[in-house]
C-alpha positions as CSV (number, residue, x, y, z in Angstrom):
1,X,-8.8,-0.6,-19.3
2,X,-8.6,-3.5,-21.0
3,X,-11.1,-6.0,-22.9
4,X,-12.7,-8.4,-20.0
5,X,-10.5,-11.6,-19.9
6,X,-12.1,-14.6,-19.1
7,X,-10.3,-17.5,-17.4
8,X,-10.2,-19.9,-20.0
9,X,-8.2,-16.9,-21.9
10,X,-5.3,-17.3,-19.7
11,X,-2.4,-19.3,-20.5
12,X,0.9,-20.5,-18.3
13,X,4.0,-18.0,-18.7
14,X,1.6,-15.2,-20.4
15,X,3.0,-11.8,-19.8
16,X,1.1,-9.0,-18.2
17,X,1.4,-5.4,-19.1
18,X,3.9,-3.6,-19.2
19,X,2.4,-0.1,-18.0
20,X,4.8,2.3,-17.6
21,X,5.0,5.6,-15.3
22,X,7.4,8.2,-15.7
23,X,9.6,10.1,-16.2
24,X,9.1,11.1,-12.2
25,X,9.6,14.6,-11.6
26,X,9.9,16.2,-8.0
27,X,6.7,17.4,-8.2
28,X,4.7,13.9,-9.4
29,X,6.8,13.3,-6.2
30,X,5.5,16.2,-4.0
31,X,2.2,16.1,-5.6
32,X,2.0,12.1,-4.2
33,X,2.7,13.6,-0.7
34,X,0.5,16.0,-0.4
35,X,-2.3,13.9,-1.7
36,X,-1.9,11.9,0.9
37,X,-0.5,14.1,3.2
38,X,2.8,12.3,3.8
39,X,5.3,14.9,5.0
40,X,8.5,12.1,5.0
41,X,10.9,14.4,3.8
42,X,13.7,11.8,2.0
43,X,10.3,12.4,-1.0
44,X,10.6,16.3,-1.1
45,X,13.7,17.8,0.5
46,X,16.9,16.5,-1.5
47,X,19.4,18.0,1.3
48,X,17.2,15.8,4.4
49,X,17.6,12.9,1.5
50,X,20.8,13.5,0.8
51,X,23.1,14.7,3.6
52,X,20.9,12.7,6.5
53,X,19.6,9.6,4.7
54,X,22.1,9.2,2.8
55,X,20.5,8.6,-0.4
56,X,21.4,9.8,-3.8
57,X,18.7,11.8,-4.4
58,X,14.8,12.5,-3.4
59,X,13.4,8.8,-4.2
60,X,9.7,7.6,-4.9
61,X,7.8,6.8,-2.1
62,X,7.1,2.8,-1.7
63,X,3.3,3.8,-0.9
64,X,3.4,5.3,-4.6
65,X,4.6,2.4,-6.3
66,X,2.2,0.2,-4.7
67,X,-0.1,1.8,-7.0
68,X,1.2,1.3,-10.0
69,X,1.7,-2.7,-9.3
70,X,-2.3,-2.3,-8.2
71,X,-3.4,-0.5,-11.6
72,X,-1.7,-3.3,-13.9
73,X,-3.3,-6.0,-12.5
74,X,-6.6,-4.1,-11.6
75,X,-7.0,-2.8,-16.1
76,X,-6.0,-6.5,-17.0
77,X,-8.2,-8.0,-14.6
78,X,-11.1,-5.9,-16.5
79,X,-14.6,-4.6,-15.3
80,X,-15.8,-8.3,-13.9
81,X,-12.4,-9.3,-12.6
82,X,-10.7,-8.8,-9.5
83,X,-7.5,-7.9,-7.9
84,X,-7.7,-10.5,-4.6
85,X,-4.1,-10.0,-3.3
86,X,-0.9,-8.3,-3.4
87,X,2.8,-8.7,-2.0
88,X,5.7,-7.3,-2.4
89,X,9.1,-6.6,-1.3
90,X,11.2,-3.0,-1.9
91,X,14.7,-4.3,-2.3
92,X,16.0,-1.0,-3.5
93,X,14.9,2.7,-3.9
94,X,14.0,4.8,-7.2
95,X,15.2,8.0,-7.1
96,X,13.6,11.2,-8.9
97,X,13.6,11.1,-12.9
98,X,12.9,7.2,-12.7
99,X,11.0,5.9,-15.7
100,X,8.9,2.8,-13.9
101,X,7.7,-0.2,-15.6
102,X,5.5,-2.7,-13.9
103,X,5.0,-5.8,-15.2
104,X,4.0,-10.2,-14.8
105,X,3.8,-13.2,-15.7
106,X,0.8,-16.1,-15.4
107,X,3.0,-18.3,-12.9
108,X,-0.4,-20.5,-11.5
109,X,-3.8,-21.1,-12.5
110,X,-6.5,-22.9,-10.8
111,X,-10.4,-23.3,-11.6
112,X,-13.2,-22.5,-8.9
113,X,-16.8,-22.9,-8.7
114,X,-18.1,-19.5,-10.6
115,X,-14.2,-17.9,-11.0
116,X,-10.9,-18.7,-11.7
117,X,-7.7,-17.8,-9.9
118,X,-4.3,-16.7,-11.5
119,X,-1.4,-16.2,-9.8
120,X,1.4,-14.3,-11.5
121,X,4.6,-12.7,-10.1
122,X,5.2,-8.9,-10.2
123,X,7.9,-7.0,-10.5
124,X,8.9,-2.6,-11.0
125,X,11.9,-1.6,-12.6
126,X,13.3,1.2,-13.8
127,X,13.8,1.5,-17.5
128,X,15.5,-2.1,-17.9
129,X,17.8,-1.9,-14.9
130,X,17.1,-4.3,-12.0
131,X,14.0,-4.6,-10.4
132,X,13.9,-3.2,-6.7
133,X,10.2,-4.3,-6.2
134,X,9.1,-8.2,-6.6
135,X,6.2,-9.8,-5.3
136,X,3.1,-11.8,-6.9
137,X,-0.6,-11.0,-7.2
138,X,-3.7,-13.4,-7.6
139,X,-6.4,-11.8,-10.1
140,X,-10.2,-13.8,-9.5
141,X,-11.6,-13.7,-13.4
142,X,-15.0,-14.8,-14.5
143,X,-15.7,-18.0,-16.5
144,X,-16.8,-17.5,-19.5
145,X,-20.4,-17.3,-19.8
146,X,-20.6,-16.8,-15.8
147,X,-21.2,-13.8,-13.6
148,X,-18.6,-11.3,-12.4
149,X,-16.7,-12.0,-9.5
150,X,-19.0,-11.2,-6.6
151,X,-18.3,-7.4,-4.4
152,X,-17.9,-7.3,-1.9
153,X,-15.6,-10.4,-0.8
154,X,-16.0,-11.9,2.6
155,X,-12.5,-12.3,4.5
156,X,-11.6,-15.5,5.7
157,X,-9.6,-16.5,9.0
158,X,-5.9,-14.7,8.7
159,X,-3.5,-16.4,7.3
160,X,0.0,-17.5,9.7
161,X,2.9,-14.9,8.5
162,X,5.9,-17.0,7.6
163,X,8.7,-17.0,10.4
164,X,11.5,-14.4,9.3
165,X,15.0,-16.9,9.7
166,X,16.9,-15.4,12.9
167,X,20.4,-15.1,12.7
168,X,22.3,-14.5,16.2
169,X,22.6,-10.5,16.5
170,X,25.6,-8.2,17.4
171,X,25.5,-6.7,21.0
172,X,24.7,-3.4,19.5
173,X,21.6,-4.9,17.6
174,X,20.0,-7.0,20.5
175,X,19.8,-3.9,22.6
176,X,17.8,-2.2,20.5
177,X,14.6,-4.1,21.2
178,X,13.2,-3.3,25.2
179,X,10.4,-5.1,27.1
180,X,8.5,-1.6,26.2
181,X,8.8,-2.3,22.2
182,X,8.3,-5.7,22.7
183,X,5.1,-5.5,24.8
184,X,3.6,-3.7,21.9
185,X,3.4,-6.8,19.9
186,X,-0.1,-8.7,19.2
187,X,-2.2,-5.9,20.8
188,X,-4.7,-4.5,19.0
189,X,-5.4,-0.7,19.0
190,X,-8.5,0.8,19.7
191,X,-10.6,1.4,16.3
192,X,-9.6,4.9,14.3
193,X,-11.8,6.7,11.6
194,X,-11.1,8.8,9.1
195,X,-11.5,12.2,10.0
196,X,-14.3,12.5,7.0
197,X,-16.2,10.5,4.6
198,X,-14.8,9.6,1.5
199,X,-15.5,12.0,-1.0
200,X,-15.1,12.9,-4.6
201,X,-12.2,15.5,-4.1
202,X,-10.5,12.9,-2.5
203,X,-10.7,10.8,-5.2
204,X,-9.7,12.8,-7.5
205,X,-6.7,14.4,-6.0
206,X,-5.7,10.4,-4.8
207,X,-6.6,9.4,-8.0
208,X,-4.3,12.1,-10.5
209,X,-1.6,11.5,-7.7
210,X,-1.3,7.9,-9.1
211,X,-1.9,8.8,-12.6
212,X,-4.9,6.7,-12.7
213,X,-7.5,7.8,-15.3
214,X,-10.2,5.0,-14.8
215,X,-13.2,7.0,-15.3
216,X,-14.9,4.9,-12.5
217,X,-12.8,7.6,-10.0
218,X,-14.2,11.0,-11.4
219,X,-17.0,10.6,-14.0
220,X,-20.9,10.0,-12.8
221,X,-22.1,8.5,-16.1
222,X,-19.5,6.2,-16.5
223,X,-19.7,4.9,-13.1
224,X,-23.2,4.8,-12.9
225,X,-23.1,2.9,-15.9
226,X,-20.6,0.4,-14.5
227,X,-20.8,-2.6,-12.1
228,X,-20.5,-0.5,-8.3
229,X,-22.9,2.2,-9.7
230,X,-21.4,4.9,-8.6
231,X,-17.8,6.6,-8.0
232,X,-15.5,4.5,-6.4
233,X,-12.1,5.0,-4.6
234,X,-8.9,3.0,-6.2
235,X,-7.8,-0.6,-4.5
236,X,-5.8,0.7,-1.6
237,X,-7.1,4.3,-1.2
238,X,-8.0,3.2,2.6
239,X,-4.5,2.9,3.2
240,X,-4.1,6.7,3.4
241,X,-7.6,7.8,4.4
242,X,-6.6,8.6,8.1
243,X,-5.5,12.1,8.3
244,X,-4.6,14.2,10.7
245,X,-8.2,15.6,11.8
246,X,-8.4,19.2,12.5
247,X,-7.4,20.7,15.7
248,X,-5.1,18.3,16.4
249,X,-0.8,19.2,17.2
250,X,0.9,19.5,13.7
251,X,3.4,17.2,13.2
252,X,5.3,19.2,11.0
253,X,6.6,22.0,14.2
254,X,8.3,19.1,15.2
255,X,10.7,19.8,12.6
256,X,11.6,23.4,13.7
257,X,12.7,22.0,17.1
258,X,14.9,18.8,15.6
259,X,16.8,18.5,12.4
260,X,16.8,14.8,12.1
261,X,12.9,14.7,12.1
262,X,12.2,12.8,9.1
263,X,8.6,13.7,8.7
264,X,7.2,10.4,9.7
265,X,6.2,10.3,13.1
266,X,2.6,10.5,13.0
267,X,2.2,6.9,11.5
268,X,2.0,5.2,14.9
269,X,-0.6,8.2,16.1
270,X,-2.4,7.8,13.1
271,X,-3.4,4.1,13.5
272,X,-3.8,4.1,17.3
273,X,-0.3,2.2,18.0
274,X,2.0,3.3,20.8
275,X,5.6,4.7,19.6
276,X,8.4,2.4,19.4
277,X,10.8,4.9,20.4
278,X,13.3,3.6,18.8
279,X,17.0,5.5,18.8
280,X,17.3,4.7,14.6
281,X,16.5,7.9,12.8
282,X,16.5,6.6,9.4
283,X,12.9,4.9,8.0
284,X,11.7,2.7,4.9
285,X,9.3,1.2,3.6
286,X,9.8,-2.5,3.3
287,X,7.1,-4.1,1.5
288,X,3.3,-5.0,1.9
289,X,1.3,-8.2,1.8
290,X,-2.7,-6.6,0.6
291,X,-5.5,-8.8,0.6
292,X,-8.8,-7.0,-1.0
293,X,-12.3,-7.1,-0.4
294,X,-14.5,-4.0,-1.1
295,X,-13.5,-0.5,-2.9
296,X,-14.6,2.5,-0.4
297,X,-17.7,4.7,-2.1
298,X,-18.4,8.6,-1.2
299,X,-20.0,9.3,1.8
300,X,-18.4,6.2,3.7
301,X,-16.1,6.7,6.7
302,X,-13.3,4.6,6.7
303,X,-12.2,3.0,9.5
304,X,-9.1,1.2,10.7
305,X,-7.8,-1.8,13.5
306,X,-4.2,-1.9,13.8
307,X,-1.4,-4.0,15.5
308,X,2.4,-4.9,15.8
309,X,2.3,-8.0,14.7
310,X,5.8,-9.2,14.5
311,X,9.2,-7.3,15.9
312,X,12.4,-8.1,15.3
313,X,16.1,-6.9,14.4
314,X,18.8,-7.8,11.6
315,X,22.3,-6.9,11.3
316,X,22.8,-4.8,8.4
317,X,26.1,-3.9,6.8
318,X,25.6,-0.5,8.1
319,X,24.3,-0.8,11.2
320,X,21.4,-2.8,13.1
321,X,17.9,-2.6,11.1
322,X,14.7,-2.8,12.7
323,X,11.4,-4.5,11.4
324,X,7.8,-3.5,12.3
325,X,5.5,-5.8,10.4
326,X,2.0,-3.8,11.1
327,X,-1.5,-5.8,10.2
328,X,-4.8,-3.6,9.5
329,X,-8.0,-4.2,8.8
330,X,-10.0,-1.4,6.9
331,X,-13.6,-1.4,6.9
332,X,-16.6,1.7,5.9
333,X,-19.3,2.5,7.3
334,X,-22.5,4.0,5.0
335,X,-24.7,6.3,6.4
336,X,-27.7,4.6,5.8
337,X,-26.5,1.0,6.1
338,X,-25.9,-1.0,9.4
339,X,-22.4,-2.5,10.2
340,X,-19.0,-2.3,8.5
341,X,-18.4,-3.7,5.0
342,X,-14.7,-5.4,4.7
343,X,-12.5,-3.1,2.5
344,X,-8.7,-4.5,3.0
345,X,-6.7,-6.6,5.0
346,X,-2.8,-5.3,5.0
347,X,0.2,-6.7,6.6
348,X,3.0,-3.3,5.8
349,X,6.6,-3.8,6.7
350,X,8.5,-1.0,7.9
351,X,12.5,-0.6,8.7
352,X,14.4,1.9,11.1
353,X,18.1,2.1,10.3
């Protein structure tokens, strides 16, 4: 963690970070997955990877490396700063034995009443090569001699997506999108909670998983000692808090009964959205647009609303591609306290091939 940065510290074009990750071994990768119990096998099983995917080895998990885009901004930021946002694009995979540097750059600075915003591009790469994530981030810093920016933030009214250009498709493509997929687009599911609270194994296991030793995740004095109190969770820990709750089918038998299962199927389930059914058998993680709030304590159930908020097909060069854009809202719940305190908005981008 770094010494608190105040606004007027900040100049145009200053660099941020690097922080580096790595080298990745299969089991920081299998470790990630069963953290978060993500069972997408092109993370774990190099022959699925390989021989169905077609990749050219067992590659990092996109929901991994969100983390490590999160952490650079979140130690510069410092204990009275405050990531605010987050987007990104994947434009490439990372395969196993990746070192990963995240990095940015101040690209925007503007001056609020009581905080200051910077805007600064992002970008992961892999020991020099070319980056295969880019995105931006806004950091909220205090003014020198003012408060720390305020927890929890209030959201405000949801900002318009930008329209994805459409080309004309191939006959093969524009089949691939039915008045059942289509349908699905703009409802809201019905609210799902985490099977438990949060709670401090969590925490840790989430928190080792990203290689994240902020002693604000595991160590009482420290965090008491700090600005929340007490033991938080990390940025975008409610993004994998729903689990599969006990008792219900495992997803996994699914496996025995059809080679190409990738693993993956429960993320519909999971967030209360219907299936898309689609006939593509090959998944990825395109990107994510965060916007934060709140960080989740123990003891608070974490809860989600979910939609399909924009549906659409492109022609790639192998094949037809598929784009789920899916907006959720994450809120907790105390025990003791009355109503649902904002955590994160997310807009996640997900491709079928």
């Amino acid at each position: 963690m770094s010494t608190q940065l105040f606004f007027e510290d900040i100049e145009q074009g200053q660099e941020v970070g690097p922080l580096l990750k790595g080298p990745l071994t299969s089991m920081h990768l299998m470790r990630w997955s069963a953290a978060i119990e993500n069972w997408h096998r092109i993370h774990y099983d190099a022959p699925f990877a390989t021989g169905h995917d077609g990749l050219p080895d067992v590659v990092v998990a996109g929901s991994w490396k969100q983390h490590v885009l999160a952490q650079l901004f979140k130690d510069w930021a410092g204990r009275g700063g405050w990531l605010r946002s987050l987007r990104f694009q994947y434009r490439g995979t990372d395969a196993c034995g990746a070192t990963l540097g995240a990095r940015g750059r101040v690209i925007g600075l503007e001056r609020r009443t009581g905080f200051g915003l910077v805007r600064c591009s992002v970008e992961l790469s892999d020991a020099g090569n070319a980056s295969n994530t880019l995105g931006e981030a806004v950091v909220m810093l205090p003014l020198r001699g003012g408060d720390t920016v305020p927890e929890p933030l209030q959201p405000t009214e949801d900002a318009v997506p930008c329209a994805v250009a459409r080309s004309p498709l191939s006959p093969a493509a524009s089949r691939l999108l039915g008045p059942h997929q289509t349908s699905q687009v703009g409802k809201w599911s019905e609210r799902q909670y985490a099977p438990e609270p949060v709670e401090r194994g969590a925490i840790r296991r989430f928190a080792q998983a990203i290689m994240d030793p902020d002693p604000w995740y595991a160590d009482d004095a420290a965090a008491q000692a700090g600005r929340f109190g007490q033991i938080v969770a990390p940025p975008l820990f409610p993004l994998h808090a729903l689990r599969r709750a006990a008792g219900t089918p495992d997803p996994l038998s699914a496996a025995v009964a059809d080679p190409h299962f990738d693993g993956f199927g429960q993320l519909s389930t999971i967030l209360g959205l219907e299936s898309l059914d689609l006939p593509l058998k090959r998944f990825l993680n395109g990107g994510s647009d965060h916007t934060m709030f709140s960080l989740a304590r123990m003891g608070e159930r974490i809860s989600v609303l979910s939609r399909y908020e924009d549906l659409y097909v492109k022609d790639g060069k192998d094949g037809p591609l598929v784009f789920a854009v899916i907006h959720s809202r994450f809120e907790a719940e105390a025990p003791a306290a009355a109503g649902r305190r904002p955590l994160l908005s997310t807009r996640q981008t997900y491709v079928w091939r």
